[in-house]
C-alpha positions, -999 to 999 in steps of 0.1 A, spaced: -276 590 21 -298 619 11 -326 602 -8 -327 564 12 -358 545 7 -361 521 36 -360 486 24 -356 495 -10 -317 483 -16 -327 474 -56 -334 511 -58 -337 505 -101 -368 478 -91 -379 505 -99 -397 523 -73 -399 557 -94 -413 536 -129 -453 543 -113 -448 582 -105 -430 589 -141 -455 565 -161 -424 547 -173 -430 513 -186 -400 502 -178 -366 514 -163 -349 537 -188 -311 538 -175 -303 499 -167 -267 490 -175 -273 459 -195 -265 460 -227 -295 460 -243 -297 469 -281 -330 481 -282 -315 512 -262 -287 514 -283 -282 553 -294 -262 559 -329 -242 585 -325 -216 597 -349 -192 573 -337 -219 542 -327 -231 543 -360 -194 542 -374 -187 512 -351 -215 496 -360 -209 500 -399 -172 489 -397 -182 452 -379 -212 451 -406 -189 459 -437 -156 433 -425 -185 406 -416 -207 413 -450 -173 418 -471 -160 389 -457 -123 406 -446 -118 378 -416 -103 398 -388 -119 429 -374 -113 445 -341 -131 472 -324 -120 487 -292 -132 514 -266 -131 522 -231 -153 505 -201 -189 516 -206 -185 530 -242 -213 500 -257 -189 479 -276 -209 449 -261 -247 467 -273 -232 472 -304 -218 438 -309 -257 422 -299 -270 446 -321 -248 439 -351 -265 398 -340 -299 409 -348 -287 428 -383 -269 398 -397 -297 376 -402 -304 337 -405 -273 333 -434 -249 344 -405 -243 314 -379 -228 336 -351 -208 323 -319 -203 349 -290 -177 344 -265 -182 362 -235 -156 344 -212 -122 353 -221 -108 330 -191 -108 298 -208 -80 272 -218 -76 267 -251 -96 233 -256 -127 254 -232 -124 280 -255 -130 253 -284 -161 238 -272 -176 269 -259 -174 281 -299 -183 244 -309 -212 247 -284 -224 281 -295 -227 268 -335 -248 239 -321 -222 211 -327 -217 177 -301 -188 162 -318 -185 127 -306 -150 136 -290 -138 168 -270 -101 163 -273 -88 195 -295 -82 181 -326 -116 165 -331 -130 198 -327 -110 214 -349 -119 186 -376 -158 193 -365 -151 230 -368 -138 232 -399 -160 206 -418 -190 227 -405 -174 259 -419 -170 245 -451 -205 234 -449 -221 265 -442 -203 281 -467 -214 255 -493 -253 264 -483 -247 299 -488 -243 308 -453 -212 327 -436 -196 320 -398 -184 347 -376 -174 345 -343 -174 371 -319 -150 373 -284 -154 400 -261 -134 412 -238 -106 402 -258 -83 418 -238 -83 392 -216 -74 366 -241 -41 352 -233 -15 353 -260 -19 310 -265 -60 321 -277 -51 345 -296 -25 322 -312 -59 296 -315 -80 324 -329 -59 330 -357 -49 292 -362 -90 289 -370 -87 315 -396 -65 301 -417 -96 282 -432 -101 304 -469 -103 291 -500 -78 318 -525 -100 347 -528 -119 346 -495 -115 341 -459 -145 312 -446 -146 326 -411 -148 365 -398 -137 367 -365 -142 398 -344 -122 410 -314 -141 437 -294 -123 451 -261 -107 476 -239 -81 501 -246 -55 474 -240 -67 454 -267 -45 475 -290 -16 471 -265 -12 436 -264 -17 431 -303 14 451 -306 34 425 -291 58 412 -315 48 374 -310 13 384 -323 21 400 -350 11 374 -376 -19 378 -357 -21 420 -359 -12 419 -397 -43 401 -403 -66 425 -390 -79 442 -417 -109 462 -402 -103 484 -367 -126 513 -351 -116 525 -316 -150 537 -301 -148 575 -279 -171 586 -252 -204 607 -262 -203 645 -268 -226 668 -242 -249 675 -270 -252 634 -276 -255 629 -240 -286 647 -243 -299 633 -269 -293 597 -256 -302 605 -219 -337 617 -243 -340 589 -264 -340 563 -236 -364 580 -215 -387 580 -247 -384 542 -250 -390 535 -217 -420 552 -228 -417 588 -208 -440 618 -227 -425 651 -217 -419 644 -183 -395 632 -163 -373 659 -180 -335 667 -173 -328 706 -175 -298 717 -198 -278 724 -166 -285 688 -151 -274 674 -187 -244 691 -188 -233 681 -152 -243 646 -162 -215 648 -192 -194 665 -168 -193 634 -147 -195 609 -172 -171 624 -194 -197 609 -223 -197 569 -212 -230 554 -216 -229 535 -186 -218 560 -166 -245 582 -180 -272 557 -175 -255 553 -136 -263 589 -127 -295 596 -144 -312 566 -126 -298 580 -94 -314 613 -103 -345 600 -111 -347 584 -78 -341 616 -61 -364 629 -82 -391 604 -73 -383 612 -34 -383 646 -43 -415 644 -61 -397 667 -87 -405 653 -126 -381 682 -140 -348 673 -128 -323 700 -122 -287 699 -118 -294 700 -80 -308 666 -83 -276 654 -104 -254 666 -79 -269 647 -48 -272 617 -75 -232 620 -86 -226 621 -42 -243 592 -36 -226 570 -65 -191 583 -50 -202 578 -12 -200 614 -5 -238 610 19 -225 578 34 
């Protein structure tokens, strides 16, 4: 390692936050909407859930690679809806099919009096019917859907068959990797696929959005002017990232480390590179 702090193995605890005047860490990896950046395509994302949920068009999946911010956009798209939305988020796809019941059941707030799957269902949909007769609307959310097995998925559409005859009750969207798509083209789901109504795949940032987000983040954290990343340093950033957030927000906290050891506030592409070698091991 070219930059080890001894003792310091939570390098993002963040020993550098003091010596920048951050107020807090500006690259963590969770997905925290406050940091979410709109680019082109985030923004586009962002509207497509909003529109299917608002419009009420029931299905709506958005897909994108590991790192890309589906899941920041999904908790950001939370805050927007509002107290008429009630909103359940799955975030374990790995659930049998009467887990995956409660876990929605416990997200709305309902105990029914029996867990066996068709009181559920029965508690399910005379909530839904409820909400809707207050003026409210219910959406539920799974991430990670491409872990889903094809029997959920079979469930998932099963609950949307609540609608009266001009609207669906309950908007339900699937967010998740690449193979999302993949396993929706299977023939058994098809019922299922033709359903979907509303889909956005979600691509990697350009080098002149890397910048801007690697900028924007460090503002929020509440950086003024300095630490800085050089043009060269941005575009080697992009070069490794190939535009993924998470990747992105990976090598600039390295960097700012280094730059922290360094004492360097303007970080060069010199800084980048012993930040990308010590994510891949290369100083090991």
């Amino acid at each position: 390692m070219l930059f080890y702090l001894p003792g310091a193995t939570g390098y993002s605890l963040c020993v550098y936050l003091e010596y920048y005047k951050l107020q807090e860490p500006p690259f963590n990896i969770t997905p925290d909407p406050r940091f979410l950046f709109f680019s082109r395509q985030h923004q586009e994302a962002f509207d497509h859930l909003l529109f299917g949920i608002r419009e009420r068009k029931g299905f709506i999946q958005l897909t994108g690679e590991v790192g890309t911010g589906k899941t920041t956009v999904c908790r950001r798209l939370l805050e927007e809806l509002g107290p008429n939305y009630k909103t359940a988020l799955i975030l374990n796809p790995f659930l049998s099919a009467s887990q995956l019941l409660r876990a929605i059941a416990h997200e709305l707030g309902l105990s029914p009096r029996r867990t066996d799957r068709l009181s559920i269902l029965h508690a399910l949909n005379n909530y839904v019917l409820d909400e809707v007769n207050a003026g409210n609307d219910v959406v539920l959310l799974f991430d990670e859907a491409q872990n889903l097995s094809h029997e959920l998925l079979e469930l998932i559409r099963l609950l949307s068959n609540l609608e009266t005859h001009n609207q669906k009750l309950l908007q339900i969207c699937l967010i998740g990797q690449p193979e999302l798509r993949e396993k929706l083209a299977d023939p058994s789901l098809r019922q299922l696929r033709q359903r979907i109504t509303i889909r956005y795949h979600l691509g990697p940032l350009t080098c002149e959005e890397t910048n801007e987000y690697i900028n924007r983040r460090l503002v929020l954290a509440g950086a003024n002017g300095v630490p800085q990343f050089e043009e060269a340093a941005v575009r080697r950033v992009h070069q490794h990232s190939g535009g993924i957030p998470r990747l992105i927000n990976a090598v600039c906290d390295k960097a700012l480390l280094a730059g922290f050891v360094k004492e360097q506030q303007v970080l060069g592409e010199d800084l980048v590179k012993l930040a990308i070698d010590e994510l891949q091991g290369d100083n090991a």
